[in-house]
C-alpha positions in Angstrom: 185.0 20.7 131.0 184.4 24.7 130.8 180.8 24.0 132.1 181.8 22.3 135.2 184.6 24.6 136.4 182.4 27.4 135.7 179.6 25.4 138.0 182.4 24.8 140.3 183.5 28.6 140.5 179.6 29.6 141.4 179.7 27.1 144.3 180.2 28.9 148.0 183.6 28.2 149.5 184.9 27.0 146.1 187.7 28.9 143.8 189.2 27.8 141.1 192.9 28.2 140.4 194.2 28.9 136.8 195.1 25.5 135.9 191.5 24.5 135.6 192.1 22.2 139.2 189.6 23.5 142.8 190.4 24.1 145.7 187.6 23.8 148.4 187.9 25.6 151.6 188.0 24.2 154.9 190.0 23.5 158.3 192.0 21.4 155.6 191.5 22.8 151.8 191.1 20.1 149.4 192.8 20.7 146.4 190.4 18.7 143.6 191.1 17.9 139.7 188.9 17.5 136.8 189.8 15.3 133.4 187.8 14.9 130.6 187.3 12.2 128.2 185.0 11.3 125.3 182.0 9.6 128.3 182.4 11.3 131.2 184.3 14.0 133.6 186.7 12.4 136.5 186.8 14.4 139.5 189.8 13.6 142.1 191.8 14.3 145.3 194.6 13.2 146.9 195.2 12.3 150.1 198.2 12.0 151.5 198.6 10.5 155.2 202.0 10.3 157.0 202.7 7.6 159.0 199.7 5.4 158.2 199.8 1.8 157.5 197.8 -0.9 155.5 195.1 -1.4 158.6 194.4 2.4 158.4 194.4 1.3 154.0 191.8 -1.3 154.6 189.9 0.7 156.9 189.3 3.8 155.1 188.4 1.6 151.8 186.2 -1.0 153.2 184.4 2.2 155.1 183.0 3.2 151.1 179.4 1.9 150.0 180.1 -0.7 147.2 176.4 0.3 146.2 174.6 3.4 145.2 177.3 5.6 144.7 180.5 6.0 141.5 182.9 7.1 144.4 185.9 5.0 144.5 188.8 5.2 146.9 192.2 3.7 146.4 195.1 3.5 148.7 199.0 2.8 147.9 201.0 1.9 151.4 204.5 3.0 151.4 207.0 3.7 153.7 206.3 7.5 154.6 202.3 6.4 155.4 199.4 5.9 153.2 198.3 8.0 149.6 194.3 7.8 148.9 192.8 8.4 145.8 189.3 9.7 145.9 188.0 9.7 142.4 183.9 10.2 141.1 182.9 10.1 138.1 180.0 12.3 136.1 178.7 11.0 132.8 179.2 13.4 129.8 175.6 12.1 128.4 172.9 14.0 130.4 175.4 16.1 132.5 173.6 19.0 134.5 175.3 21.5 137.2 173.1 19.4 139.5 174.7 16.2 139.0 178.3 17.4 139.0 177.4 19.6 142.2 176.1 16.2 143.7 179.2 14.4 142.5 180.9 17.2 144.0 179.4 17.0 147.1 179.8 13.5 147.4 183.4 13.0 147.4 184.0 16.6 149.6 181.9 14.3 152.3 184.1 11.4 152.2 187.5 13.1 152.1 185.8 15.0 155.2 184.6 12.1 156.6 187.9 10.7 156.3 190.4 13.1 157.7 187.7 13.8 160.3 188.2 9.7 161.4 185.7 6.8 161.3 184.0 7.1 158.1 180.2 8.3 158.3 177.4 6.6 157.2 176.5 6.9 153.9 173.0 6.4 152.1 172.6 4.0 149.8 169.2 4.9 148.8 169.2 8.7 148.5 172.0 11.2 146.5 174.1 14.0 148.2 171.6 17.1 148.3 173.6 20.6 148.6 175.4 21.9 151.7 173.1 23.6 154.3 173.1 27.0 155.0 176.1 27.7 157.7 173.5 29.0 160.1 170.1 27.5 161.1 167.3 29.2 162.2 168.1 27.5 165.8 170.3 24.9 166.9 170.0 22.2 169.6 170.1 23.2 173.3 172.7 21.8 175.8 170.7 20.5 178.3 172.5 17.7 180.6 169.7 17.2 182.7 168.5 13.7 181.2 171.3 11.5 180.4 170.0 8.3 178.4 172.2 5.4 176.6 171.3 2.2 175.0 174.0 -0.4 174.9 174.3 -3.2 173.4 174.2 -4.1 169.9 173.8 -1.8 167.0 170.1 -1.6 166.5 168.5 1.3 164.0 166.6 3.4 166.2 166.0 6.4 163.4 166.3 7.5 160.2 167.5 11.0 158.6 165.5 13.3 157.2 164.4 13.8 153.6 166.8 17.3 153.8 169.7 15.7 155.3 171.2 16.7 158.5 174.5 18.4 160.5 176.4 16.5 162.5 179.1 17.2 165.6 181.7 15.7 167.2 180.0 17.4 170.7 176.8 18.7 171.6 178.2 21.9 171.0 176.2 24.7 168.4 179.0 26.7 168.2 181.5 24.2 167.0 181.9 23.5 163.3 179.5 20.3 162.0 181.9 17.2 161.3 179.7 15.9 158.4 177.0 16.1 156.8 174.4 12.9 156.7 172.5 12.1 153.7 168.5 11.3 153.4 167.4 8.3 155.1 170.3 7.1 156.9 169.6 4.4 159.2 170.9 5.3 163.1 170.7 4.1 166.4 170.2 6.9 169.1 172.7 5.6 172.1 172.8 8.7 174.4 170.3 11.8 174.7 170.8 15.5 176.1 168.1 17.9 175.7 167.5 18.4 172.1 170.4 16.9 171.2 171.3 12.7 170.4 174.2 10.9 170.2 174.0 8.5 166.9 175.8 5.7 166.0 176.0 4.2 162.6 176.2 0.4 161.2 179.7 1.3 160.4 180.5 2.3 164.0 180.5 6.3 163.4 179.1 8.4 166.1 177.9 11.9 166.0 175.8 14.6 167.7 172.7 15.5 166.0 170.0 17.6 166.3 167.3 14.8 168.0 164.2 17.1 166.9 165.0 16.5 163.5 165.9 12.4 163.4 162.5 10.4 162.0 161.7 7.4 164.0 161.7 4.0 162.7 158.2 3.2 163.2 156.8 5.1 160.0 156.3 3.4 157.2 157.8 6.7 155.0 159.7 9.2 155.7 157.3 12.4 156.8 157.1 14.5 153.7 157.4 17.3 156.3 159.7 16.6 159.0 161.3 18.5 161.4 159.6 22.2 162.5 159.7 25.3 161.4 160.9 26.9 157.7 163.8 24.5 157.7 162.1 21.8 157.5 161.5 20.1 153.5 158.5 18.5 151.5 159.9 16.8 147.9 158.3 18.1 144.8 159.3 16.5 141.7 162.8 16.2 143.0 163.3 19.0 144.6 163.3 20.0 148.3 160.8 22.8 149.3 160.2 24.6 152.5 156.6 24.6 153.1 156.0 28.0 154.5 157.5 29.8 151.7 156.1 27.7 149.0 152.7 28.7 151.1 153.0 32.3 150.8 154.3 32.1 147.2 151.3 30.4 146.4 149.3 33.4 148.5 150.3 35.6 146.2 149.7 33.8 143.0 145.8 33.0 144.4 145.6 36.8 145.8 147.0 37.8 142.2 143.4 37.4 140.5 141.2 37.9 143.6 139.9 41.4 143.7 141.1 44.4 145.0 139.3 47.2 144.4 136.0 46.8 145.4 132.9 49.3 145.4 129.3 49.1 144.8 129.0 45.0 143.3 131.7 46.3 141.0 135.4 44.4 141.6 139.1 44.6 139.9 141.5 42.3 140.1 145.5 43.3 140.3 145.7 42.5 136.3 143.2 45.7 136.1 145.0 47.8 137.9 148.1 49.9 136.8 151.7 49.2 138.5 152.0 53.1 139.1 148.9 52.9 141.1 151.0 52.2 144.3 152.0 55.6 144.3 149.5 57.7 142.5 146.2 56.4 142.9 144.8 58.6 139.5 147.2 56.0 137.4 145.4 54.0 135.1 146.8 51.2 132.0 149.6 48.8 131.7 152.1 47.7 133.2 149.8 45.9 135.5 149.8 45.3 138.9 149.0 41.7 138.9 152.7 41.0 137.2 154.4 42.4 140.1 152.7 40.5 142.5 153.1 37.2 140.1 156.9 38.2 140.4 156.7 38.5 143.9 155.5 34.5 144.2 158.2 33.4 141.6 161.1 35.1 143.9 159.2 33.5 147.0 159.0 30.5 145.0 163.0 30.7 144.2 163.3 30.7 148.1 161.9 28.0 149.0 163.4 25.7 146.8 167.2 26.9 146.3 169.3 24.5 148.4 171.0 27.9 150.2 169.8 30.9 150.4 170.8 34.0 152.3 169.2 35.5 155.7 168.6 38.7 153.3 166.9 37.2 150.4 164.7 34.7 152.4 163.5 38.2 153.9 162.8 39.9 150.7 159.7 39.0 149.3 158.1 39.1 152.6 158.8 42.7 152.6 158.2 43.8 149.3 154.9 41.8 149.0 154.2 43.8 152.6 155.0 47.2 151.1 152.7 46.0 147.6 150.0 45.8 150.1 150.6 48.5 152.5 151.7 51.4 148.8 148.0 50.1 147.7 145.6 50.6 151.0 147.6 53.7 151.1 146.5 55.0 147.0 143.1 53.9 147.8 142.6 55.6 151.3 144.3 59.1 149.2 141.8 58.6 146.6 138.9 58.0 149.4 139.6 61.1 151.2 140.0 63.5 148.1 136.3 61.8 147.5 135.3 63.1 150.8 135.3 59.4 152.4 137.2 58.3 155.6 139.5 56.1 156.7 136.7 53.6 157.6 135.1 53.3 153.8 139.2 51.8 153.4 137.4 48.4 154.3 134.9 48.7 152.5 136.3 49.4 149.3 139.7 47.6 149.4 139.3 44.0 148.4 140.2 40.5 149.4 143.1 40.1 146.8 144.9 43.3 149.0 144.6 41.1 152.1 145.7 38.5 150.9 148.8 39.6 149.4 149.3 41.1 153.0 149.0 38.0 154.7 151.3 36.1 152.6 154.1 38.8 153.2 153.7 38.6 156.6 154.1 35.1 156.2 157.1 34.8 154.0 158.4 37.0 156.5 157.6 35.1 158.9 158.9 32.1 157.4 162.2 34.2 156.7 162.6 34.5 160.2 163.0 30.9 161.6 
């Protein structure tokens, strides 16, 4: 119990009051409870809903998967409206802060979904992954030039990606996302407008998503990759990776014990080269250079696999592996003049490992960036 409301405190737009119970923020915060017993946790909200009647009961209920999720709803019909009880269950045996964060997630969605009208479409194949970052690298244009719809009966055009995806109730950026859609979703694109598509669900829903990132129906798999640019996923052993920083982190390692120094046949890698030698070129001994740079590709590593990460610390590593390169060429061209060589024998004598570590800040950066 004092796990999970300490995992629920860490959790971005979550606080937890002092009676142990959450309080998630939103256009409508959701107060949420936790009880314990000896197999599992229950999580639970509330919803109340003036003026409802048993249709809107039978609706909302019949609207949850009976299959591949523990979320339950119930509903109690009285005279002043409708009362909901969301309630999910996380098993006590095996519990980790990534299954109660996924439990979590899963009934914040469909209380959201809820309040926000027709239920969404939930997977049945795939969990809740974590909330995307607030702000994407770029969202879908408004274009109203090309106008398409296909009526008739619901017929799964697409699927959602392997990272999940946004959703509005207009092709608008600068509204805030209804829902969020879970992995492989089945939807039927009805309407088009630029880069944006109009969905609809089995259920009925219908949403605005971002059409560049919808997988089509034809492929026999999802695409490990889909999408474009940084925000776009692979899966590795159950986690979602951006490619382009998992790229440069591996960069780094490989550049780690490539050489650096070399000069006449005779080369050091960065484990032969002292830390302090980025700003005194006459340093020799350990610490060693090549765990700084083997840092650098965990923390680039860290980047492209957390769920949400900051604008600031996707830029990070880029920039410090950058300045690793760049406080290097800078000790060696020092220790070349003082030798009497110029700025040309740099390239001669710096090695590939340098370079490389160059190139994968640039990249991370890079990567940072879109």
């Amino acid at each position: 119990m004092e796990r999970a409301i300490e995992w629920a405190s860490q959790e971005p737009g979550v606080t937890v009051e002092d009676d142990g119970s959450i309080v998630v923020e939103g256009a409508e915060p959701l107060d949420i409870s936790i009880a314990a017993d000896e197999e599992r946790l229950l999580i639970t909200h509330v919803r109340e809903e003036p003026g409802g009647g048993a249709g809107r009961a039978d609706a909302v209920v019949a609207g949850v998967p009976d299959r591949g999720t523990q979320l339950d709803v119930g509903a109690s019909v009285s005279k002043s409206g409708v009362s909901f009880t969301f309630s999910r269950p996380v098993y006590l045996d095996g519990l980790t802060r990534q299954a109660f964060v996924t439990a979590l997630n899963e009934l914040v969605s469909a209380v959201d979904s809820v309040a926000a009208g027709p239920a969404a479409p939930t997977s049945v194949q795939a969990p809740v992954v974590a909330q995307e970052e607030q702000t994407e690298a770029s969202e879908p244009q408004t274009d109203t030039a090309e106008v398409q719809t296909a009526p008739g009966a619901w017929d799964p055009t697409h699927r959602v990606p392997s990272g999940g995806l946004r959703a509005w109730e207009e092709p608008d950026p600068s509204a805030q996302p209804i829902t969020r859609l879970e992995p492989r979703v089945e939807l039927q694109v009805a309407e088009r407008r630029g880069d944006w598509a109009r969905v609809v669900g089995s259920n009925g829903w219908t949403g605005w998503v971002d059409a560049r990132k919808l997988e089509g129906m034809g492929a026999a798999s999802p695409s490990p990759a889909s999408g474009s640019g940084s925000g776009s996923t692979i899966d590795i052993a159950g986690f979602s990776v951006r490619p382009l920083p998992l790229a440069g982190a591996a960069g780094l390692v490989i550049a780690s014990f490539l050489p650096w120094v070399d000069v006449a046949g005779t080369s050091s890698n960065s484990f032969d080269l002292a830390l302090s030698f980025l700003w005194d070129y006459t340093a020799a001994g350990s610490p060693y250079l090549g765990w700084l740079v083997l840092a650098l590709a965990a923390f680039a590593l860290y980047t492209a696999a957390a769920p949400t990460v900051s604008q600031g610390l996707k830029t990070l590593p880029g920039v410090l592996s950058i300045a690793v390169a760049a406080g290097f060429v800078l000790q060696m061209y020092r220790g070349i003049s003082d030798g009497g060589g110029t700025i040309g024998d740099v390239f001669d004598f710096v090695g590939i490992g340098a370079w490389v570590t160059l190139a994968a800040g640039v990249s991370l950066l890079a990567a940072a960036r879109r």
